[in-house]
C-alpha positions as CSV (number, residue, x, y, z in Angstrom):
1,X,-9.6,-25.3,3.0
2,X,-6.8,-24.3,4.3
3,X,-5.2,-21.2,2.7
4,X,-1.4,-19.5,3.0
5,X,-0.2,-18.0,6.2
6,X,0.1,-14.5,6.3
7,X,1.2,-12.2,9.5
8,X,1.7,-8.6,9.6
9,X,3.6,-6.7,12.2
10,X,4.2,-3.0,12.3
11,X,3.4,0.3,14.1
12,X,1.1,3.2,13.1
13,X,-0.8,6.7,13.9
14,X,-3.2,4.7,16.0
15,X,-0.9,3.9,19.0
16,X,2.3,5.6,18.3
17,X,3.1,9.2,17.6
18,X,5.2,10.9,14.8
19,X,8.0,10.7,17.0
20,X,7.9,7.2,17.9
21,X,6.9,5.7,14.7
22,X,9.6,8.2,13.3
23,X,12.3,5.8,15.1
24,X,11.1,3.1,12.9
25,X,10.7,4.2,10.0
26,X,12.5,3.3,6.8
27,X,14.3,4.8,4.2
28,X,14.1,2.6,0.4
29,X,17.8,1.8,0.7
30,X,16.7,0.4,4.2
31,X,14.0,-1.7,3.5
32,X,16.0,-3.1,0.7
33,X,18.9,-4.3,2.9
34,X,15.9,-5.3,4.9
35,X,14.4,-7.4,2.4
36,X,17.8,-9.0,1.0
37,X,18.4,-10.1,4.4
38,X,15.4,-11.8,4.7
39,X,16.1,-13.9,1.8
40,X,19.5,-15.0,2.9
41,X,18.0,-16.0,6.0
42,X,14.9,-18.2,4.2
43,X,12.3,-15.2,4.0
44,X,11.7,-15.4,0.7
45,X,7.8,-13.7,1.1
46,X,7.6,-10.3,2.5
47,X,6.8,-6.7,1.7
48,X,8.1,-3.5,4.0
49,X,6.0,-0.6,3.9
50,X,7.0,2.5,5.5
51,X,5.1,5.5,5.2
52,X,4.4,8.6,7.5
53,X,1.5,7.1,9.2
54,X,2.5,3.6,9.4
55,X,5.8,0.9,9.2
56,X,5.1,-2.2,8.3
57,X,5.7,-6.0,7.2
58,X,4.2,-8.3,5.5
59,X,5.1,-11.8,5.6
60,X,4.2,-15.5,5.7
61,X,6.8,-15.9,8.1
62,X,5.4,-17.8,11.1
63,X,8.0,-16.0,13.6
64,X,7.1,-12.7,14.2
65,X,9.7,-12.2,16.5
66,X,12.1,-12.4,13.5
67,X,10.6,-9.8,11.6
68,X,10.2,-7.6,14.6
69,X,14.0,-7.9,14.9
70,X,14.8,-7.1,11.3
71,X,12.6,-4.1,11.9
72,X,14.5,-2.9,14.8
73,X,18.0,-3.8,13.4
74,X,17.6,-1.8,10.5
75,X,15.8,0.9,12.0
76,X,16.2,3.4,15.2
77,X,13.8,1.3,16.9
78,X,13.8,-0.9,19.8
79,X,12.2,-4.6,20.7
80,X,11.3,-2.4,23.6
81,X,9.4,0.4,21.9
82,X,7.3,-1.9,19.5
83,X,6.8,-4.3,22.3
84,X,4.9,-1.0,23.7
85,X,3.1,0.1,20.9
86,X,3.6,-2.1,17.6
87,X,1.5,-5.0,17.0
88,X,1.1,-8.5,15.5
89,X,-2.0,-9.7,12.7
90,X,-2.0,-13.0,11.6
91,X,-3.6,-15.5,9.0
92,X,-7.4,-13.9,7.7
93,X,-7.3,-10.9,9.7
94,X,-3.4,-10.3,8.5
95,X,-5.4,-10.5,4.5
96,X,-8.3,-8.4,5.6
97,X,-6.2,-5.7,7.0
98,X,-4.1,-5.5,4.1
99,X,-7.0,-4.7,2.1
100,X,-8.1,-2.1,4.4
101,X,-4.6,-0.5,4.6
102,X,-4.5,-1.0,0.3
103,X,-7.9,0.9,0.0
104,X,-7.5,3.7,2.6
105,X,-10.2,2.3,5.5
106,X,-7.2,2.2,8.0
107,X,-5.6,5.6,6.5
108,X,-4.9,8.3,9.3
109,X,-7.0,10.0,7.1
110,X,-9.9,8.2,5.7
111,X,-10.1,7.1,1.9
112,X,-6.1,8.3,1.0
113,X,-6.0,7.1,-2.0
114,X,-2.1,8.0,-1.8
115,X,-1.5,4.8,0.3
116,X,-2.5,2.5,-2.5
117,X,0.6,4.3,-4.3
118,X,2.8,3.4,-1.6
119,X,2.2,-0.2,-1.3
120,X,2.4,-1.2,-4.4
121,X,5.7,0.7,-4.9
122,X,6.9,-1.6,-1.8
123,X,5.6,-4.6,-3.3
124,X,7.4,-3.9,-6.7
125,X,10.4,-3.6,-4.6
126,X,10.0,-7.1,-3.3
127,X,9.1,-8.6,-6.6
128,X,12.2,-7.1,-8.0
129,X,14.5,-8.4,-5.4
130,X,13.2,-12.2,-5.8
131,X,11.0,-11.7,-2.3
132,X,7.5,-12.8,-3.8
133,X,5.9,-15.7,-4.3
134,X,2.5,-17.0,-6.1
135,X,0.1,-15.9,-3.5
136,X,1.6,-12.7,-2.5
137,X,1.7,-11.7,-6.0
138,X,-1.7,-12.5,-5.7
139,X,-2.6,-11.1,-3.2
140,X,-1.1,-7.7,-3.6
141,X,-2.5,-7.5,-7.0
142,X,-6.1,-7.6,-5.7
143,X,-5.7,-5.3,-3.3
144,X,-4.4,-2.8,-5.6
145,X,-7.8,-4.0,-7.7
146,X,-10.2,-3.4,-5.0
147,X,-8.4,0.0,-4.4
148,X,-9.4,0.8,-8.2
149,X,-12.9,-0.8,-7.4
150,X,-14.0,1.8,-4.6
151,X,-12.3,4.8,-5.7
152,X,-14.5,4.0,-8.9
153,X,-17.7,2.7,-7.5
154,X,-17.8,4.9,-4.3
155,X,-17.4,8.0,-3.2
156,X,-15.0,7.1,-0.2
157,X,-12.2,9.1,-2.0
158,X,-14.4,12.1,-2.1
159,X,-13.2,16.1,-1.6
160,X,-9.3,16.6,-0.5
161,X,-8.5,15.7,2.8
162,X,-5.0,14.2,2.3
163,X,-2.1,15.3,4.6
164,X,-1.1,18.2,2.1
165,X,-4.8,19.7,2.0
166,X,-4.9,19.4,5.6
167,X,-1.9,21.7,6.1
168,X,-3.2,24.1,3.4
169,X,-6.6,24.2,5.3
170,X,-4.9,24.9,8.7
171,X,-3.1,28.1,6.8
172,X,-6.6,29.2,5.2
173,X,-8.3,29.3,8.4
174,X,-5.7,30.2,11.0
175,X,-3.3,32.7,9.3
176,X,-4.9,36.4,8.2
177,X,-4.1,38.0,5.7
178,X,-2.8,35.4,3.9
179,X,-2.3,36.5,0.5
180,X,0.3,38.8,1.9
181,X,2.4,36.3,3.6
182,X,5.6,35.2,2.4
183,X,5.5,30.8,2.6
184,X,8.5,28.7,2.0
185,X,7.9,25.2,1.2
186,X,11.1,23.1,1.7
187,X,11.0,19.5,0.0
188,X,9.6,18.5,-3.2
189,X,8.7,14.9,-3.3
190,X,5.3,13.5,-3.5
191,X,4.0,15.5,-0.4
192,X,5.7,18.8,-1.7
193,X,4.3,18.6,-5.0
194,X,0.9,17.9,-3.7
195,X,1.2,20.3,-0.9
196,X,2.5,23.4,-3.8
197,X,-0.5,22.3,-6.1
198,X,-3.0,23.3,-3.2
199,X,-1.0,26.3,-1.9
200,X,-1.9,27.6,-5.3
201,X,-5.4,25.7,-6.1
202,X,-6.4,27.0,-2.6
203,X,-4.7,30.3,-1.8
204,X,-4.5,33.4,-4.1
205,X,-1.1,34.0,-2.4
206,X,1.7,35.2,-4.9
207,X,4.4,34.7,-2.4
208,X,5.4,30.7,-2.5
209,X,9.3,29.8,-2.9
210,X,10.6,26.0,-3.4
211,X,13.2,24.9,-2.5
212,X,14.9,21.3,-2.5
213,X,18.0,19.7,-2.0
214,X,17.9,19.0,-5.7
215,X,17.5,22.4,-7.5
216,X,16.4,20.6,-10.9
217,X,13.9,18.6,-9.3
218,X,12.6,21.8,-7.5
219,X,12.8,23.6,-10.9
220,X,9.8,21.4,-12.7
221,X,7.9,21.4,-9.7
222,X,7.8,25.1,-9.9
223,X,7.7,25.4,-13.3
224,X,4.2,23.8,-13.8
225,X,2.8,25.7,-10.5
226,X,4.5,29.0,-11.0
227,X,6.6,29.5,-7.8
228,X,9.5,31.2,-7.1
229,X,12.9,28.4,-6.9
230,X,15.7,29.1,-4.3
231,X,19.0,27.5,-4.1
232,X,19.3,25.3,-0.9
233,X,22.3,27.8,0.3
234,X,19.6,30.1,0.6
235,X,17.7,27.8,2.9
236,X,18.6,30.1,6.2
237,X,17.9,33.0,4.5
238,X,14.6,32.3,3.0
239,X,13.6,31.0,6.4
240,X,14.5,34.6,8.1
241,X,11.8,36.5,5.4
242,X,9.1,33.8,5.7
243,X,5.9,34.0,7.7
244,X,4.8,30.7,7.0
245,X,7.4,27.1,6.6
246,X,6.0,24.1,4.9
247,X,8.9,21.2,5.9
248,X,8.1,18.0,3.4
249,X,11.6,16.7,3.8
250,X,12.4,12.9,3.7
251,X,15.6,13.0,6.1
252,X,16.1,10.9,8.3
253,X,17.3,13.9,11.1
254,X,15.7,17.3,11.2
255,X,16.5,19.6,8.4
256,X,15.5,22.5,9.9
257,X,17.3,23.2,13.3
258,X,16.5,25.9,16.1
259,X,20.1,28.0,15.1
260,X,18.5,28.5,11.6
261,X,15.5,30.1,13.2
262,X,16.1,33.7,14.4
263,X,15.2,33.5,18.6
264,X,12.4,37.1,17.9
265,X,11.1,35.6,14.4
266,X,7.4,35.2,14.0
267,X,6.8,32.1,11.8
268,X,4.1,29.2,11.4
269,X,6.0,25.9,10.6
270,X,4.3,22.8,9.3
271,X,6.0,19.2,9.8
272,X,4.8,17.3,7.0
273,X,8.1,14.4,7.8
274,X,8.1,11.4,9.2
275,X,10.5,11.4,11.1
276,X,9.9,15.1,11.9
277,X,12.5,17.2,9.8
278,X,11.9,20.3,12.4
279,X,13.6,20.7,15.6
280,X,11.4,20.3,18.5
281,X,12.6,22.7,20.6
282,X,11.8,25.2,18.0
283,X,8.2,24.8,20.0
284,X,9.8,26.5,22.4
285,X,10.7,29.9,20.4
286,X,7.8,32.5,21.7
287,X,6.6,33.4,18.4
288,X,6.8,29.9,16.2
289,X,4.3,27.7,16.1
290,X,4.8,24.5,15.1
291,X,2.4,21.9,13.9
292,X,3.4,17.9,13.5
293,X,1.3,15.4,11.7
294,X,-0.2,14.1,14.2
295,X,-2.3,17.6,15.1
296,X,-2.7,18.1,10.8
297,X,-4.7,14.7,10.5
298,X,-6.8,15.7,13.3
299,X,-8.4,18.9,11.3
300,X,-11.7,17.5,10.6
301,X,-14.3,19.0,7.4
302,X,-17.4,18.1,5.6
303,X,-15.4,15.9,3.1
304,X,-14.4,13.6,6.2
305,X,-17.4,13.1,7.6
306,X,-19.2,12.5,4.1
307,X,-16.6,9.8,3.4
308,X,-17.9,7.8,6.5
309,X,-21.3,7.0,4.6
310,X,-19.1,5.1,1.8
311,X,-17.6,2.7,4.4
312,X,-19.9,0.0,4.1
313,X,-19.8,-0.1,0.1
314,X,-16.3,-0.2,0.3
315,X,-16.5,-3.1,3.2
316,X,-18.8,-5.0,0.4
317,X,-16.3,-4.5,-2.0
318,X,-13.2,-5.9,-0.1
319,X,-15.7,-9.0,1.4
320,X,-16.3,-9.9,-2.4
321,X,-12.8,-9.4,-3.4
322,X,-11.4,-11.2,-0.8
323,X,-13.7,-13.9,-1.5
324,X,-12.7,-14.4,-4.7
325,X,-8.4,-14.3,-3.2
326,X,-9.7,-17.4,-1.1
327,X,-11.6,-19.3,-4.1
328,X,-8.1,-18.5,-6.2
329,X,-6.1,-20.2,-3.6
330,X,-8.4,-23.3,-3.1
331,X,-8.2,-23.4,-7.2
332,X,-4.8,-23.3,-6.8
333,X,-4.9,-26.7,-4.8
334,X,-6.6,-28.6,-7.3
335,X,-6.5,-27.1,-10.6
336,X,-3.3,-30.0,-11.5
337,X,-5.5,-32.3,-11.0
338,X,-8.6,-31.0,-12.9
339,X,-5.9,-30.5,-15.3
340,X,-4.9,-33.8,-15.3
341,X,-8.6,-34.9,-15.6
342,X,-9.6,-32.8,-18.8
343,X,-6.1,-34.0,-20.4
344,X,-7.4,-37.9,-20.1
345,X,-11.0,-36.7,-20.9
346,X,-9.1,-35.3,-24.0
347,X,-7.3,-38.6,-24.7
348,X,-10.4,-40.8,-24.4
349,X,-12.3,-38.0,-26.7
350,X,-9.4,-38.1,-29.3
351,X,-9.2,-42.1,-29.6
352,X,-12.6,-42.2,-30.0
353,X,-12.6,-39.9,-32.9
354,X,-9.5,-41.4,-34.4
355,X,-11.7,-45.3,-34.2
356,X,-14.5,-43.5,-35.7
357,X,-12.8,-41.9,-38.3
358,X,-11.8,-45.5,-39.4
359,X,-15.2,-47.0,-39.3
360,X,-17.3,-44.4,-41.1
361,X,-15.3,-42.6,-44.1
362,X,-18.4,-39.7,-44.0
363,X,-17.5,-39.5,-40.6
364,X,-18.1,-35.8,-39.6
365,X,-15.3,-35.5,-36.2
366,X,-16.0,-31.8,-36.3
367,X,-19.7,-31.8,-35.0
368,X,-18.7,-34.9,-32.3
369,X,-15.6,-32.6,-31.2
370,X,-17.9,-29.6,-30.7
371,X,-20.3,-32.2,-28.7
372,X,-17.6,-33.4,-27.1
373,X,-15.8,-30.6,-25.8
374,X,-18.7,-29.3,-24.4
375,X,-19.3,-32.4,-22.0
376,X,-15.6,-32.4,-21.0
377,X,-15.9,-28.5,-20.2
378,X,-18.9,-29.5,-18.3
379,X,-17.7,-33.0,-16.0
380,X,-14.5,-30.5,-15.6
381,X,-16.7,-27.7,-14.5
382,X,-18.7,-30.2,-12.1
383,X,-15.7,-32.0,-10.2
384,X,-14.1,-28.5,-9.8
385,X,-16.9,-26.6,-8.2
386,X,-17.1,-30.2,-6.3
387,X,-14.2,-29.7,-4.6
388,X,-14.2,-26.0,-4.0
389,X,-17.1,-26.3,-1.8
390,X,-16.0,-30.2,-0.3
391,X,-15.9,-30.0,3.8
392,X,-13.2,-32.6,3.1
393,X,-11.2,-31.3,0.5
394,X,-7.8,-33.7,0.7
395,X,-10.0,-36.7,0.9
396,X,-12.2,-35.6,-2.3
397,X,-9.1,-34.8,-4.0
398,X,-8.4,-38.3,-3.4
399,X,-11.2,-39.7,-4.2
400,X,-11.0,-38.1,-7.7
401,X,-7.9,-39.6,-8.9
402,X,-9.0,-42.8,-7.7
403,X,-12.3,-42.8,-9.7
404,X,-10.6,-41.5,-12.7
405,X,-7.5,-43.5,-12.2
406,X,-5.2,-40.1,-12.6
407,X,-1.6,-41.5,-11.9
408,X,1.2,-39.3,-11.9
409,X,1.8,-39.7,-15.5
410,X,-1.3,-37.7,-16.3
411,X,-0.2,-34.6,-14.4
């Protein structure tokens, strides 16, 4: 049977770098003009995802030339560019890779669990601005089930190797002396806060100043980690005493510029932005070192490598799951008329009772409507399961209402 088309289109880690997917990514206020443009113009399915490792959309759109335009139109990228390195996934493979992206299989980082986060934040989106139908509902839903499913039944999420561990575990085994070092961590969203709990899970370093743009939001990050809070007009300042700069800003230009850096400074920056918030030419200073995302997610440990024996539980899990997303849909196409069926069944059942009733005073219509119910369950059950597994499924469907003479009235 013939299910729902669905297409993808987008770039990622695996043929773009931070740079280039930086041009397209998307802020929230983006992808919401984005998506309300896609309605106006008859798009009413589709979900933008835009994260550091990967933009994408998801669609039933058959065009994907369209959608590759709205992506370029509303961000820095060009037809060009994604031409070069995005691509194009349509109809089962589109499904299939949606559940891999959901669960963390295509993560730059295998098993991030944070992804799962991420995509169903930009699916709410959607589904708030009137951009969702039935199936994508659907659709979305099970992957955020199967996500639940293998972080539960396997150990593919296993030991921290998220982006914010990764640039912890490049300061623990590359910078001496650590504990002595002064580090500045500029940005407190999601990767901030994760990247501050393992600066102090990980490092007995006493040393650790926040700061954001917003000083209250800064202030409850700190408070339940115990770092140090500086005022953004500080920002240059803090940067001159620092040994070590975490960047976890969500900018869309850098927010850390080469004049802020002082030419003879030593410092060890970490680029945790897409788009990169650091200057590149601050590579060029003799004594910085700067580190993208791109060279982060390619630090390797035990955890990664034991997360590779969990693949193929979590491929059985997202085989079954996405069985069961097909099976929904083909129900889909002919549960009105099993409907329609177990309605008449329930007609003929209730007329007979009644002319019972009439016949026999003693007439029990309790026990005959347990009997009853049972059979119509059962015939239901039986023409159902029928169809789901027909080779011909329009002309069965037929075939049904003409047996049981199901008319439109019925339905």
């Amino acid at each position: 049977m013939k299910a729902p088309f669905f297409i993808v289109i987008g770039i990622s880690y695996k043929d773009a770098d931070t740079s280039t997917r930086g041009k397209f990514s998307l802020s929230s206020s983006s992808s919401e003009r984005l998506i309300k443009h896609s309605i106006k113009i008859g798009l009413n399915n589709l979900v933008v995802n835009s994260t550091c490792n990967r933009v994408e959309i998801y669609s039933s759109c058959k065009d994907p030339n369209l959608l590759i335009d709205l992506l370029c139109e509303y961000s820095e990228g060009t037809v060009q560019e994604f031409n070069n390195y995005g691509y194009t996934i349509k109809g089962e493979k589109a499904v299939k890779h949606i559940f891999n992206v959901g669960t963390g299989l295509d993560s730059q980082i295998l098993g991030d669990f944070e992804i799962i986060a991420q995509l169903n934040n930009s699916f709410l989106r959607s589904k708030k601005l009137g951009a969702i139908d039935p199936s994508f509902d659907r659709l979305f839903n099970m992957v955020k089930h199967c996500s639940k499913r293998i972080k539960n039944e396997t150990n593919l999420s296993s030991g921290a190797t998220s982006v914010s561990y990764a640039a912890v575990r490049y300061i623990l085994d590359n910078i001496p002396n650590l504990k002595f070092k002064k580090i500045l961590l500029f940005g407190a969203g999601k990767i901030g806060r994760n990247t501050c709990e393992n600066l102090v899970k990980h490092t007995s370093n006493k040393h650790i100043t926040l700061i954001n743009r917003s000083e209250d939001k800064a202030k409850l990050v700190a408070g339940k980690f115990e770092v140090l809070v500086e005022n953004i007009e500080n920002l240059n300042t803090e940067i001159s005493n620092s040994d070590i700069l975490i960047v976890a800003t969500s900018a869309e230009k850098p927010t850390v510029t080469k004049e802020m850096v002082p030419k003879a400074k030593t410092l060890t920056i970490l680029d945790l932005s897409v788009p990169k918030n650091v200057d590149e030419d601050l590579s060029d200073f003799e004594n910085v070192d700067l580190l993208d995302l791109d060279y982060l997610s390619t630090i390797t440990n035990t955890n990664l490598e034991n997360r590779k024996k969990f693949i193929p539980d979590a491929k059985k899990i997202i085989k079954e799951i996405i069985e069961d997303f097909y099976l929904w849909i083909d129900t889909r196409k002919f549960a009105p008329t099993v409907n329609a069926l177990k309605i008449k069944l329930k007609k003929i059942q209730q007329n007979k009772i009644d002319l019972l009733k009439k016949r026999t005073s003693s007439f029990d219509d309790n026990s005959v409507k347990e009997v009853s119910e049972h059979l119509i369950q059962k015939i239901t059950n039986q023409v159902a399961n029928h169809l789901r597994d027909s080779d011909d499924f329009e002309e069965e469907l037929e075939s049904i209402k003409t047996i049981f003479q199901l008319n439109q009235n019925d339905y």
